[in-house]
VODREN-905062 format. One line per field, with one value per residue (C-alpha): residue number from 1; y, x, z. Coordinates in steps of 0.05 Angstrom, whole numbers. Layout:
<pts>
n	NUM / ...
yy	Y / ...
xx	X / ...
zz	Z / ...
</pts>
This chain:
<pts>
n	1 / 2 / 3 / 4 / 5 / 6 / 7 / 8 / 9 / 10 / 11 / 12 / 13 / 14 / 15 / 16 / 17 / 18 / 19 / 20 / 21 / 22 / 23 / 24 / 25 / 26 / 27 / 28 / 29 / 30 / 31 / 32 / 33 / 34 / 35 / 36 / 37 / 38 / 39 / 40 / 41 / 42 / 43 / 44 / 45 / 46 / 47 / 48 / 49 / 50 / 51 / 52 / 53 / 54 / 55 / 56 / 57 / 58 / 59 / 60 / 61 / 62 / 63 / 64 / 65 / 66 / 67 / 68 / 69 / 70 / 71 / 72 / 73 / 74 / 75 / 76 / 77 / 78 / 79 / 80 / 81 / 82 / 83 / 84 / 85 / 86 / 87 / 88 / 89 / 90 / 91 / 92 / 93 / 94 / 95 / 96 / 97 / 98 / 99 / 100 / 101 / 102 / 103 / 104 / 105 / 106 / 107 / 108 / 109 / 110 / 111 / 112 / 113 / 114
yy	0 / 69 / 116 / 187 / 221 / 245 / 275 / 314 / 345 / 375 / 450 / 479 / 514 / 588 / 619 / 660 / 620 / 655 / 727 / 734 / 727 / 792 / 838 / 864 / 870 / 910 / 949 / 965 / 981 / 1029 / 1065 / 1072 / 1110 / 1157 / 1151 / 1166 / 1167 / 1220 / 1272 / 1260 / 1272 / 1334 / 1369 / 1348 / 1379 / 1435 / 1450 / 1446 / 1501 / 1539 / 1530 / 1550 / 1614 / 1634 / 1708 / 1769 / 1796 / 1737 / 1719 / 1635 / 1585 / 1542 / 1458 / 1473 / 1529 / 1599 / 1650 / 1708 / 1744 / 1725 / 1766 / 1727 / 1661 / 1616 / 1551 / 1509 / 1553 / 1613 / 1666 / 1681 / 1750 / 1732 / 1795 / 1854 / 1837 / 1753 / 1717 / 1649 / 1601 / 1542 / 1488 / 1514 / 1440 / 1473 / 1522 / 1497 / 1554 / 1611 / 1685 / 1729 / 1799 / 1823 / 1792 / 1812 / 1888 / 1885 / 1930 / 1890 / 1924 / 1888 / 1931 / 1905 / 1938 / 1925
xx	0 / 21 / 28 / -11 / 26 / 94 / 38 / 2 / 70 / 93 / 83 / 33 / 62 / 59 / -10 / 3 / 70 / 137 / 104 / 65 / 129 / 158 / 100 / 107 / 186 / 167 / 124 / 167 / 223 / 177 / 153 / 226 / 247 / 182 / 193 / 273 / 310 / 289 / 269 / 338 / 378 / 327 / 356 / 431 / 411 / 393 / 455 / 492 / 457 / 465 / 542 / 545 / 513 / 556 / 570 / 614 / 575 / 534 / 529 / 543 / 543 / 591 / 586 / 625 / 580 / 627 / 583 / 614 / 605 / 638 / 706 / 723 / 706 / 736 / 718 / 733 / 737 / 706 / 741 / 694 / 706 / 694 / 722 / 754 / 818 / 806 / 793 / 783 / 782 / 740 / 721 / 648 / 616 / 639 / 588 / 515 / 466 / 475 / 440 / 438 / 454 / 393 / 363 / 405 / 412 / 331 / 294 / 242 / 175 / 118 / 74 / 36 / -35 / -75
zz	0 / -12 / 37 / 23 / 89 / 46 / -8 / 37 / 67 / 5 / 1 / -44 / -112 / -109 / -127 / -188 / -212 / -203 / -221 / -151 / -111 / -155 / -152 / -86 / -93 / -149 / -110 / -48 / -100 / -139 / -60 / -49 / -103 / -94 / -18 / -5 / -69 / -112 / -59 / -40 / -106 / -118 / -50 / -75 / -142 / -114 / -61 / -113 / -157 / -90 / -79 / -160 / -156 / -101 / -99 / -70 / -24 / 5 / 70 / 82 / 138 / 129 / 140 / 210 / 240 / 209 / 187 / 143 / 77 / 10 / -5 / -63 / -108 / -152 / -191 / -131 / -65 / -33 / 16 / 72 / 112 / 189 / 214 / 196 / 179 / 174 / 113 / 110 / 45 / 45 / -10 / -41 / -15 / 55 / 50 / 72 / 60 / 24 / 44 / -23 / -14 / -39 / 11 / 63 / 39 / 28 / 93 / 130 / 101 / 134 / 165 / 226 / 234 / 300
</pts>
């Protein structure tokens, strides 16, 4: 006689054949991207367009904290007055944000009426 007991062990084939199993990878791939990856490579995109239009005049934070106005720029560093007579030159991927001197010239001209 046969026994039926080693049949009924087996596991069950996969509903949906192979496909089903790569659906949802698909899925939590497709979340990720929307999710992490390309808000992430926008903000990168756009540091960089900031440390590009870097200007004389502008007043920067730097990566470590050093805030100071632009005294001079090249291709690959910026010279950042912190004081009267002190000059410091940094990398531009040093400098995290970037204050344009428009704005910073610009008088506050919101008028509060009660």
């Amino acid at each position: 006689m046969i026994s039926l007991l080693p049949l009924l062990a087996q596991d069950a084939p996969p509903a949906g054949g192979g496909l089903g199993m790569f659906v949802p990878m698909i899925l939590i791939m497709v979340m990720f991207y929307f999710i992490l990856i390309r808000p992430q490579r926008k903000a990168q995109k756009a540091q960089e367009v900031m440390r590009k239009n870097v200007r004389v005049g502008d007043k920067v934070v730097t990566v470590g904290g050093i805030h100071g106005m632009v005294s001079g720029v090249t291709d690959k560093t910026v010279s950042i007055k912190v004081a009267d007579s002190l000059s410091l030159k940094f990398d531009r991927a040093a400098v995290a944000t970037v204050e344009s001197k428009s704005k910073a010239e610009e008088p506050d001209t919101k008028v509060i009426e009660s």
